[in-house]
C-alpha positions as CSV (number, residue, x, y, z in Angstrom):
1,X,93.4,14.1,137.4
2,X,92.5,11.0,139.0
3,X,93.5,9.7,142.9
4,X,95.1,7.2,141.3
5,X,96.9,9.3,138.6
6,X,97.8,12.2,141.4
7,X,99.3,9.3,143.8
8,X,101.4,8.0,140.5
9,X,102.9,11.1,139.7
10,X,103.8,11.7,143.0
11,X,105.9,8.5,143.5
12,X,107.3,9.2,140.0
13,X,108.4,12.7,141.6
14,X,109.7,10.4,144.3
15,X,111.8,8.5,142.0
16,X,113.0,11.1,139.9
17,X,114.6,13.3,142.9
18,X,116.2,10.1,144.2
19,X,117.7,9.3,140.8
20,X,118.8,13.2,140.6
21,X,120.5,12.8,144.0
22,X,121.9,8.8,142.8
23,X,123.3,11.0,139.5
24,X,125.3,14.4,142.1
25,X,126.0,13.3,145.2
26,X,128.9,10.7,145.6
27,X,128.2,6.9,146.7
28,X,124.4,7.8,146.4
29,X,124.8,6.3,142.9
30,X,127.9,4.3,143.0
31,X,129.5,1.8,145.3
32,X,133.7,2.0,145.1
33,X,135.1,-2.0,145.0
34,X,138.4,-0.8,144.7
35,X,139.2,-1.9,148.1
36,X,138.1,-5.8,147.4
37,X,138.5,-5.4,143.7
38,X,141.2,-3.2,141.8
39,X,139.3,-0.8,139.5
40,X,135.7,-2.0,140.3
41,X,133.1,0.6,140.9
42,X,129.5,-0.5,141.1
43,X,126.6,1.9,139.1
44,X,123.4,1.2,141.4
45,X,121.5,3.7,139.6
46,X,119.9,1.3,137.4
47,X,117.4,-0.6,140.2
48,X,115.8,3.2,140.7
49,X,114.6,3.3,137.2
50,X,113.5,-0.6,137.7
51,X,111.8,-0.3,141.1
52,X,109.7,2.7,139.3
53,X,109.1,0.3,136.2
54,X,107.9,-2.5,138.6
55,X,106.2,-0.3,141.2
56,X,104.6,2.2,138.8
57,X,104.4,1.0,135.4
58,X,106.2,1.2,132.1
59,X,105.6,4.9,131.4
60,X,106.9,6.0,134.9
61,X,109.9,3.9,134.3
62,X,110.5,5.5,131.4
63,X,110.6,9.2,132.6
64,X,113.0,8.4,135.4
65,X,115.2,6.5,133.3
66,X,114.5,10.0,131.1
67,X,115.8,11.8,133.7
68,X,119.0,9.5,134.9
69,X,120.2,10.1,130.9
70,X,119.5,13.5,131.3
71,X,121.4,14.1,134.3
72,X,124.3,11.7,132.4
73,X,124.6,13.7,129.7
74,X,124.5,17.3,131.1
75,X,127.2,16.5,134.2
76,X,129.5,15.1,131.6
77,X,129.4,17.7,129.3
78,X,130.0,20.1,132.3
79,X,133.4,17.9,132.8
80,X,135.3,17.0,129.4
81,X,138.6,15.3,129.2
82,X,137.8,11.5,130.6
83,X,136.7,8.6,128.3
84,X,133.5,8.6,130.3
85,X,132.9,11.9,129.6
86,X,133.6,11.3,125.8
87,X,130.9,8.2,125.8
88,X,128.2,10.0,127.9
89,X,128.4,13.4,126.2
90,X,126.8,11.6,123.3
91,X,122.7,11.8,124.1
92,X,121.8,8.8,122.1
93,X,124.1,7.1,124.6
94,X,123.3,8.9,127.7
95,X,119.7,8.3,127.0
96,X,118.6,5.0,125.1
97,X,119.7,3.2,127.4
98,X,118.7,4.3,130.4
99,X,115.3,4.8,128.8
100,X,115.2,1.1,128.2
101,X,115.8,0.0,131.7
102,X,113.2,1.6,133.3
103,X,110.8,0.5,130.0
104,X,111.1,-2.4,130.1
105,X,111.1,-3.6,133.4
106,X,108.1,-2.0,134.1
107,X,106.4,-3.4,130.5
108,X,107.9,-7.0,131.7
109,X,107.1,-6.9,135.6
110,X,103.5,-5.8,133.8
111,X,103.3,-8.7,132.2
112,X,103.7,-11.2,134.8
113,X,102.0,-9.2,137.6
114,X,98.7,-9.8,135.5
115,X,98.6,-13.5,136.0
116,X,100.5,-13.8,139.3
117,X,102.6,-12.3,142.3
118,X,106.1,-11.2,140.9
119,X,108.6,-14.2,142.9
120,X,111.3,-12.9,144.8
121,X,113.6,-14.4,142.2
122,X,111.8,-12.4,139.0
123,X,113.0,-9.0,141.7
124,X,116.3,-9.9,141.1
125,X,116.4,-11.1,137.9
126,X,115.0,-7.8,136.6
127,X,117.0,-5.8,138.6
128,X,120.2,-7.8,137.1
129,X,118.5,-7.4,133.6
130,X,118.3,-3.1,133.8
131,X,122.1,-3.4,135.0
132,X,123.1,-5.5,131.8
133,X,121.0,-3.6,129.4
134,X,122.1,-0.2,130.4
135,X,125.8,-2.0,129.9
136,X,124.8,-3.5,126.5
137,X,123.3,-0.6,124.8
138,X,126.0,1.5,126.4
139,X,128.5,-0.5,124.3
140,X,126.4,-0.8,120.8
141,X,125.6,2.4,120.9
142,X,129.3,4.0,122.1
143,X,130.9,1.5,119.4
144,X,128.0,2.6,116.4
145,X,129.3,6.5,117.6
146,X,132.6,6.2,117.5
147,X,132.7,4.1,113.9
148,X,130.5,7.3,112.6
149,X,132.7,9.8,114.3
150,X,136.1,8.5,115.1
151,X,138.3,9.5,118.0
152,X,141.5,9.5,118.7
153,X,143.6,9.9,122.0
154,X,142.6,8.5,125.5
155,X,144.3,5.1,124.1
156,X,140.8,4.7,122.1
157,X,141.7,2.0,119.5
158,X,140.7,2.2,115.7
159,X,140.6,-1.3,115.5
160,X,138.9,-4.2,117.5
161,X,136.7,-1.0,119.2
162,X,133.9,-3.4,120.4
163,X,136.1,-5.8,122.5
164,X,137.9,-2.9,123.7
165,X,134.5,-1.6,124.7
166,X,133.1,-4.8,126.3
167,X,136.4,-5.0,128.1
168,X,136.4,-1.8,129.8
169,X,132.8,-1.4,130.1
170,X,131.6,-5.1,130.8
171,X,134.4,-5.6,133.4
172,X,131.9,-4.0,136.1
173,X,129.0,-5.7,134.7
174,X,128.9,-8.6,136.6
175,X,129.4,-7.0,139.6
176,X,126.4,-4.0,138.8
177,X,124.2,-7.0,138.1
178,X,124.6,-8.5,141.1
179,X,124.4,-5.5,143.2
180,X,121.4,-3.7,141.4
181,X,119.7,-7.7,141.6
182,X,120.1,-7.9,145.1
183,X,118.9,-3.7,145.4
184,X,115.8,-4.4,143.8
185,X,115.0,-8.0,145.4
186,X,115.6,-6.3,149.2
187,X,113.9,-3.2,148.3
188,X,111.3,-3.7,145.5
189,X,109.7,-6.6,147.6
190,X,109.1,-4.6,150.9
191,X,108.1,-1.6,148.5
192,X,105.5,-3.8,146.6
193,X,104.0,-5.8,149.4
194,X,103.5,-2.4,151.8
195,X,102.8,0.7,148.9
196,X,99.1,0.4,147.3
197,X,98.8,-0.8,143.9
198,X,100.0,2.1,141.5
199,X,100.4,0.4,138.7
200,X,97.6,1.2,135.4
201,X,95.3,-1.1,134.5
């Protein structure tokens, strides 16, 4: 194994044990609003997976956003009885998502770091992008399950599923976009500008 390749899977280690303590330890991964905003609870695990995507590449992306669905689905298989628990102890949804976020950004930051410096805007706007795809896919692919398989109890509607969905899902959207924006624009700049360049060719 190559310098280069032993210095990436390193950082990808990195990553992966901060996403592993994001996923058990409380307010590592979450930030409670409920003080400034009734109900509001903020999932900043998203900008780990898209600081490895920018930082390390697509492929290292994608294992930590491997291992944040991982972690997803076993802790809420380990505690039944909440409609989180219900939508997460599916793997398609507890993975597929999260696999995306870190894919992606790193495929997209990829992409513009071969032609020029990533702006301090593009930080934030991927960031925000990993928070509202993790939401999105969350919602297609919870809505898809629960056609195929339906459920009942929890105050789980039969009908109008995807707006329930999008209500009860997207209402912390905004406010995980902004957060996880700002995350990976404070964090992913200073990261970028001081680590060497781990990224493949």
């Amino acid at each position: 194994m190559s310098t280069m390749k032993t210095k990436r899977f390193v950082a990808t280690t990195v990553f992966v044990a901060i996403v592993l303590l994001q996923s058990f330890v409380p307010f590592l991964g979450s930030l409670p609003l409920g003080a400034f905003v009734i109900g509001a609870s903020v999932t900043i695990v998203p900008m780990t997976a898209v600081l490895a995507g920018i930082l390390l590449g697509p492929r290292s992306g994608l294992v930590v956003g491997l291992f944040w669905g991982m972690t997803s689905w076993i802790r809420n298989l380990m505690h039944p009885g909440t409609i989180g628990s219900l939508i997460f102890s599916n793997p398609v949804t507890a993975l597929v998502p999260r696999l995306m976020v870190g894919l992606l950004a790193g495929y997209v930051a990829g992409l513009v770091l071969k032609k020029t410096r990533l702006p301090w805007w593009g930080f934030f706007l991927l960031g925000a992008f990993g928070a509202l795809l993790n939401t999105a896919l969350v919602i297609l692919s919870t809505t898809v399950a629960f056609k195929l398989f339906p459920v009942s109890g929890m105050g789980i509607p039969h009908a109008h599923l995807f707006a329930w969905l999008v209500g009860i899902l997207g209402f912390n959207s905004g406010f995980e976009m902004i957060a996880n924006g700002l995350l990976v624009l404070l964090i992913g700049r200073v990261l970028l500008a001081k680590l060497p360049n781990l990224r493949p060719e």
